[in-house]
C-alpha atoms as one frame of an Amber mdcrd trajectory, in Angstrom:
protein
  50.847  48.670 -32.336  47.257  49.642 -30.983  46.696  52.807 -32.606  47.033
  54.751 -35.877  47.443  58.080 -37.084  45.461  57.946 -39.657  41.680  56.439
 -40.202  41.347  53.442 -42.625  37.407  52.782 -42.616  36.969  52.587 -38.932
  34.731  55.805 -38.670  32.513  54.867 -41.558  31.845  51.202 -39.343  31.171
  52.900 -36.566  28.879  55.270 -38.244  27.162  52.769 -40.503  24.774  51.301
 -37.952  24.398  54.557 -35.962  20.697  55.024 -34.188  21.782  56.138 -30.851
  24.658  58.450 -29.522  25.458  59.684 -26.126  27.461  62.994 -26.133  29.308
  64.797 -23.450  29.702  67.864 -22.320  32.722  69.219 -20.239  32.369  72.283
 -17.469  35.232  74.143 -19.311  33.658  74.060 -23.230  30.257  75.879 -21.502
  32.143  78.292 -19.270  35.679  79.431 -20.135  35.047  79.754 -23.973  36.722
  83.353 -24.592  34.070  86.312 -25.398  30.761  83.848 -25.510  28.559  83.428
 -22.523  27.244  80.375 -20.890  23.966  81.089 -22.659  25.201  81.177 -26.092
  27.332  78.122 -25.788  24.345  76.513 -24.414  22.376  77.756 -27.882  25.518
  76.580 -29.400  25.289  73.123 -28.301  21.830  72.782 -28.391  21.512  73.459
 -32.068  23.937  70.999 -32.651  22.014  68.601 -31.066  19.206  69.538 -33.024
  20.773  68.718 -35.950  21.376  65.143 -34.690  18.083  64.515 -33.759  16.565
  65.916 -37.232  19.129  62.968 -38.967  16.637  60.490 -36.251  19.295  59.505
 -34.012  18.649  59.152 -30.324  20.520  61.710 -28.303  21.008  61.396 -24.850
  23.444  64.596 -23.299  25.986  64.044 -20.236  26.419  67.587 -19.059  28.906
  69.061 -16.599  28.902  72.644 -15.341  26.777  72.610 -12.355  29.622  73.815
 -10.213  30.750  75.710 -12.396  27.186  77.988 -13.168  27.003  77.858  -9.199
  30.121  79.619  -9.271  28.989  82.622 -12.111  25.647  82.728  -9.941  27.396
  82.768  -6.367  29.747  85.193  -7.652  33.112  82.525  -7.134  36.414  82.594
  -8.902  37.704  79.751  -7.678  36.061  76.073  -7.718  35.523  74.921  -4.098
  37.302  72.593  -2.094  35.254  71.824   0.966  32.258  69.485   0.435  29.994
  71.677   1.635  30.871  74.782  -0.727  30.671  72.002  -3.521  27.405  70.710
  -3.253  26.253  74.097  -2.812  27.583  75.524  -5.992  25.900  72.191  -7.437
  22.530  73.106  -6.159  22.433  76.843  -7.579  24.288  75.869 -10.596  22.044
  72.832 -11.682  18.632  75.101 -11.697  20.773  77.641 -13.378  22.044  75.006
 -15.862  18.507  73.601 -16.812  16.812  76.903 -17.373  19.513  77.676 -20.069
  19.438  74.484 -21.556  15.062  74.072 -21.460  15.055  77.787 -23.286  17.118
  76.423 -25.793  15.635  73.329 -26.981  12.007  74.964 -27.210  13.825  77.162
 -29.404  14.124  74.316 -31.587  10.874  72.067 -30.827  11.515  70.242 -28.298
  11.968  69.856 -24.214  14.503  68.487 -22.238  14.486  66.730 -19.021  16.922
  66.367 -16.357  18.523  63.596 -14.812  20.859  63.714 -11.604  22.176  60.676
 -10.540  24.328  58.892  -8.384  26.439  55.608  -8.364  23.630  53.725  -5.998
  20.972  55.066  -8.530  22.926  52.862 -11.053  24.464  49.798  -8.477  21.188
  49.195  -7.314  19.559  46.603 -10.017  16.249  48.017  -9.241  17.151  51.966
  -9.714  19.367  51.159 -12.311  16.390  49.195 -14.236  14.012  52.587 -13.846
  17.029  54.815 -14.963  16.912  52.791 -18.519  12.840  53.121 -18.662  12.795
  56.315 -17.770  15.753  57.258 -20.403  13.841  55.130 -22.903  10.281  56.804
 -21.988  12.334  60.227 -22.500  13.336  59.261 -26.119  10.473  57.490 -27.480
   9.027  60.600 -25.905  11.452  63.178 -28.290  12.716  64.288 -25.483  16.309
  64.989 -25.021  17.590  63.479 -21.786  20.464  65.717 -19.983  22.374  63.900
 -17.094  24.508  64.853 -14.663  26.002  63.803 -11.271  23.878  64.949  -8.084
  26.629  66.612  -6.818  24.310  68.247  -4.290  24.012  64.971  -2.485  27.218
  63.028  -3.547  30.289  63.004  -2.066  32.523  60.397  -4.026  31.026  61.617
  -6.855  32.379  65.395  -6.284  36.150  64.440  -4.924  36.349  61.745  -7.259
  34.467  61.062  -9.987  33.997  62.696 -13.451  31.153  63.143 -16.564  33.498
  60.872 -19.041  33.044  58.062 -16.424  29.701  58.927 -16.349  28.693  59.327
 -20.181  30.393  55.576 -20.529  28.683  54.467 -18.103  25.138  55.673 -19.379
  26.247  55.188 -22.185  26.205  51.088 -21.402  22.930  51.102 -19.369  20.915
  52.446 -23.277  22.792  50.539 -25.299  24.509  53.976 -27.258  26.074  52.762
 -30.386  28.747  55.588 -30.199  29.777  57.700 -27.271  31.289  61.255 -28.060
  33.379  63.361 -25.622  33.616  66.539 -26.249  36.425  68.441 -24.836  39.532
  71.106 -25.302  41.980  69.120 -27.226  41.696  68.021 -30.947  41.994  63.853
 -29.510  44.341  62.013 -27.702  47.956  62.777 -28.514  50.863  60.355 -28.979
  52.853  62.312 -25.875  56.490  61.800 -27.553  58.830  64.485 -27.724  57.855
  65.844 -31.146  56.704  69.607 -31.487  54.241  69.400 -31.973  52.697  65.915
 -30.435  50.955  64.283 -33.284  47.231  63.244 -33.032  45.994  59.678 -32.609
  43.507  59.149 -35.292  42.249  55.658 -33.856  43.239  53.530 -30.939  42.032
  49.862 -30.687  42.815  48.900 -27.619  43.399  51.167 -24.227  46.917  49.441
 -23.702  49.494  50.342 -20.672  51.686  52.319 -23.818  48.605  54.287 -24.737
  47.970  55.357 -20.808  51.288  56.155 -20.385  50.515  58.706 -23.066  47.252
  60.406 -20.981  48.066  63.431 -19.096  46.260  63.893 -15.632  44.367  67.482
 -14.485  45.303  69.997 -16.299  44.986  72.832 -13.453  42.161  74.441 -15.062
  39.785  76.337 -12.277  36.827  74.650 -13.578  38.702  71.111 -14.113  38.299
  67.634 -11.896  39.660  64.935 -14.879  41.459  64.485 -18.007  42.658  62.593
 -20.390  42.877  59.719 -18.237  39.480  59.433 -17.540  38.639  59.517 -20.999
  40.984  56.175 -21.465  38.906  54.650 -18.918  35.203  55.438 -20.328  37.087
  54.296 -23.124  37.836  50.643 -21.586  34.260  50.566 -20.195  32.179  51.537
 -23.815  34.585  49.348 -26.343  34.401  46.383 -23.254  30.550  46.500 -24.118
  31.246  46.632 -28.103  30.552  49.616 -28.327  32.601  53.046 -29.869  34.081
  56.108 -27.979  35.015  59.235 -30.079  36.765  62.262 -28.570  36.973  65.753
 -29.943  37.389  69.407 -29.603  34.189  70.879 -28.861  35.198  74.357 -28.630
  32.986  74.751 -32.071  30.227  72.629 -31.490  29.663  72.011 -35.501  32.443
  69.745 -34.732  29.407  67.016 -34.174  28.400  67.732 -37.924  31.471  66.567
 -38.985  31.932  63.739 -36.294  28.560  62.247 -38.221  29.919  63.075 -41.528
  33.066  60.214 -40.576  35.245  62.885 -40.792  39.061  62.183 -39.486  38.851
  64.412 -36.624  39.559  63.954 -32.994  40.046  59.733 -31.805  38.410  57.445
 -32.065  38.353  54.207 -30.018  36.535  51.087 -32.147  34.548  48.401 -30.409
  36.654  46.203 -28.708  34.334  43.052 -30.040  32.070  42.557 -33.019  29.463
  41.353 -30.666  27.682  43.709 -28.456  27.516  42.496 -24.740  23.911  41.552
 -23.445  22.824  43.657 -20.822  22.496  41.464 -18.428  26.373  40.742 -18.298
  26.824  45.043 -19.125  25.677  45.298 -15.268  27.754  42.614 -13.824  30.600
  44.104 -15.392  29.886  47.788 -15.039  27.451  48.094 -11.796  26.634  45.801
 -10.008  28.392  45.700  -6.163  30.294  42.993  -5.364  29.792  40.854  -2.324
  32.990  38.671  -1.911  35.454  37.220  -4.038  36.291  33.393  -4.956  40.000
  32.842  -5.440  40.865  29.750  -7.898  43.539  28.081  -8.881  45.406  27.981
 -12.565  42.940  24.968 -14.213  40.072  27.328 -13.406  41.504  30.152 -14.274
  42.496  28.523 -17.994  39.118  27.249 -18.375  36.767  30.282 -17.624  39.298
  32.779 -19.201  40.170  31.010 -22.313  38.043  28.097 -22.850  34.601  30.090
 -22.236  33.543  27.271 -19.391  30.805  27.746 -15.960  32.952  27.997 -12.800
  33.389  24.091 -11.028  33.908  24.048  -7.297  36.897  22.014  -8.119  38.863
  25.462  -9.251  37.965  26.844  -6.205  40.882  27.548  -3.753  39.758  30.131
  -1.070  36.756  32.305  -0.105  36.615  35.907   1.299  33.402  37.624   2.219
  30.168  36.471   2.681  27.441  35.786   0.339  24.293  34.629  -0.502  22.834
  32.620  -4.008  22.090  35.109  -6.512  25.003  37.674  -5.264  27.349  39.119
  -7.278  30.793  37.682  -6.957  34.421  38.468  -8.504  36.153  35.607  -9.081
  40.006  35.886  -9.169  43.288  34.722  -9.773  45.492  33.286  -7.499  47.377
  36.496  -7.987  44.463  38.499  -6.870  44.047  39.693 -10.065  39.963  40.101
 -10.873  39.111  37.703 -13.783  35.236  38.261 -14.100  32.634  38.843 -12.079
  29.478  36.494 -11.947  26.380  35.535  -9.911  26.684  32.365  -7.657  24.807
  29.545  -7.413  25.823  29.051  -3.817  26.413  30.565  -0.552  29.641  31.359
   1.032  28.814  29.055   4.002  28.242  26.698   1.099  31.239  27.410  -1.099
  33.683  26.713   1.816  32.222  23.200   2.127  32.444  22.159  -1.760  35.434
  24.220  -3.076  38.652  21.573  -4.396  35.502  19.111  -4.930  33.725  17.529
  -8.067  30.217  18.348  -8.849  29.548  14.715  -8.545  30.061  15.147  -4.824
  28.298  18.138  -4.043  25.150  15.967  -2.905  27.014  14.497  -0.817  28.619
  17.125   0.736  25.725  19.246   1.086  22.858  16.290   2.328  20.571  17.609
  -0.643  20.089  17.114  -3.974  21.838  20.791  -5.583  20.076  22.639  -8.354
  23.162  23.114  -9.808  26.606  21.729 -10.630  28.481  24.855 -11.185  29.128
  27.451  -8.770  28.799  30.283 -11.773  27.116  29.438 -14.464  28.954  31.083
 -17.683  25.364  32.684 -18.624  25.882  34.815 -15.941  29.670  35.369 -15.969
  31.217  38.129 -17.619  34.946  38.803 -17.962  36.377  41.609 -16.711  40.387
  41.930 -17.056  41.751  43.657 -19.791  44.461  41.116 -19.851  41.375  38.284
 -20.467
């Protein structure tokens, strides 16, 4: 079984090496909190935070409610549908949003600082390199960094995406030791027909039984996800070897006790004891793809299981076209994605040497090759759960 109801020492391990902690921040926990405004949630939370940062940890703050203070401002019931209404509310909401949250942490000695991003800003190796100086600048800086989707600009971001998403993947790009989500629920639930549903106290691994548990949108006015997208910031943090926690945040002193190792809320361990190096983190979390290299059942046994580079002789079929130094995905002959890597060669290439040996690739090429691997395993990183 991959979880537990109760906690058995994997709080205090998560807790024990703590320096860094990304928290987030639903629409719903700022907004529809009965008989408390926006601005004294916003004190709320920031106080909170406070308190984290005088224990020395790094806080970095993943903050929805943009739409949502657009909608108070604009005088709206009802969140938008059409794109344009959206990244309208966004744009009124987000000043809206900052002002609350910059009055608030001078309260307690300190500024904040806003970033709004998109998923190019963190795709793009060169955008996504400034996002972690800036971030880093920000918190050497004692400055508490509050991101948020540019929904003013987006449009995948608004009909799709979500802040848990988000917070993971931030949460990857600093290297967070623990990732919080804060939402309306007291943790994931087991989803059985028990009244009432007991709580999961820790999950180790996000398996199909445990997302067969997750419940989708919960028709809230202000809502987009839910628990479901917590599962999969979930399978993106522990992937890295990192921790995930989720809790009610409708009292924000619930991050006191979150930092006590208090059995509250779920919590999802680190999937490994070793940390992925960042250099893999964006291969498997950001970087964009450029075409795919199918191989055969050999390959497949030795890059999944045996650790090995990828040999042109694995290689069955080619689709896309690339360039050395892309990002590839390499999969199965099943089409299911193994890893994703950087390749040594071409596509143009590829097709010419794929079923060979590296002995021949001289041969088949007219030159002497720099290298006789197609993906080195420095620069592979596995990507299937099932890996």
């Amino acid at each position: 079984m991959h979880y537990s109801y109760d906690d058995t020492g994997e709080r205090q391990a998560v807790l024990r090496q703590l320096t860094r902690v990304v928290i987030k921040v639903g629409t719903r926990l700022l907004t529809d909190i009965d008989d408390q405004s926006k601005t004294e949630r916003v004190e709320q939370l920031v106080a909170a935070l406070a308190r984290l940062r005088e224990r020395g940890l790094d806080v970095v703050l993943v903050s929805s409610g943009a739409i949502g203070a657009g909608m108070a401002v604009l005088g709206t019931e009802q969140r938008p549908t059409a794109l344009a209404e959206l990244q309208a509310h966004a744009a009124v909401g987000q000043c809206r949003l900052m002002s609350l949250y910059e009055t608030a942490c001078v309260k307690h000695g300190f500024h904040c600082a806003q970033l709004l991003l998109t998923a190019a800003d963190v795709q793009s190796r060169g955008r996504h390199v400034n996002v972690m100086s800036c971030a880093s600048d920000l918190l050497a800086r004692g400055v508490l960094p509050i991101v948020n989707e540019n929904d003013s600009v987006s449009v995948e971001e608004i009909r799709f995406g979500d802040n848990d998403v988000l917070a993971a993947l931030v949460a990857t790009m600093i290297r967070a030791d623990l990732t919080v989500l804060l939402t309306t629920v007291n943790g994931m639930h087991d989803g059985n027909q028990a009244v009432p549903p007991q709580r999961l106290s820790v999950v180790n691994q996000v398996s199909e039984e445990i997302k067969e548990m997750a419940s989708g949108t919960d028709g809230n006015r202000f809502s987009v996800g839910g628990m479901i997208t917590k599962l999969r910031a979930a399978e993106l943090v522990t992937r890295a070897g990192e921790g995930l926690w989720i809790a009610d945040g409708t009292d924000f002193s619930i991050l006191d006790r979150i930092i006590a190792g208090e059995d509250v809320g779920t919590l999802f361990p680190a999937g490994s004891d070793t940390r992925m190096r960042s250099h893999k983190r964006y291969l498997a979390f950001f970087a964009e793809h450029r075409g795919d290299l199918i191989i055969d059942a050999g390959a497949e046994k030795a890059v999944v299981e045996q650790g090995r580079s990828l040999l042109p002789s694995g290689i069955t079929q080619i689709i896309g076209d690339f360039v050395r130094g892309d990002t590839i995905r390499i999969l199965n002959t099943d089409g299911v994605e193994l890893g994703r890597g950087v390749t040594n060669y071409s596509s143009e290439n590829v097709a010419l040497i794929k079923g060979r040996k590296s002995g021949d690739i001289r041969a088949i090429l007219g030159y002497d090759a720099c290298d006789d691997v197609v993906v080195h395993r420095s620069y592979l990183v596995l990507t299937s759960t099932n890996s």
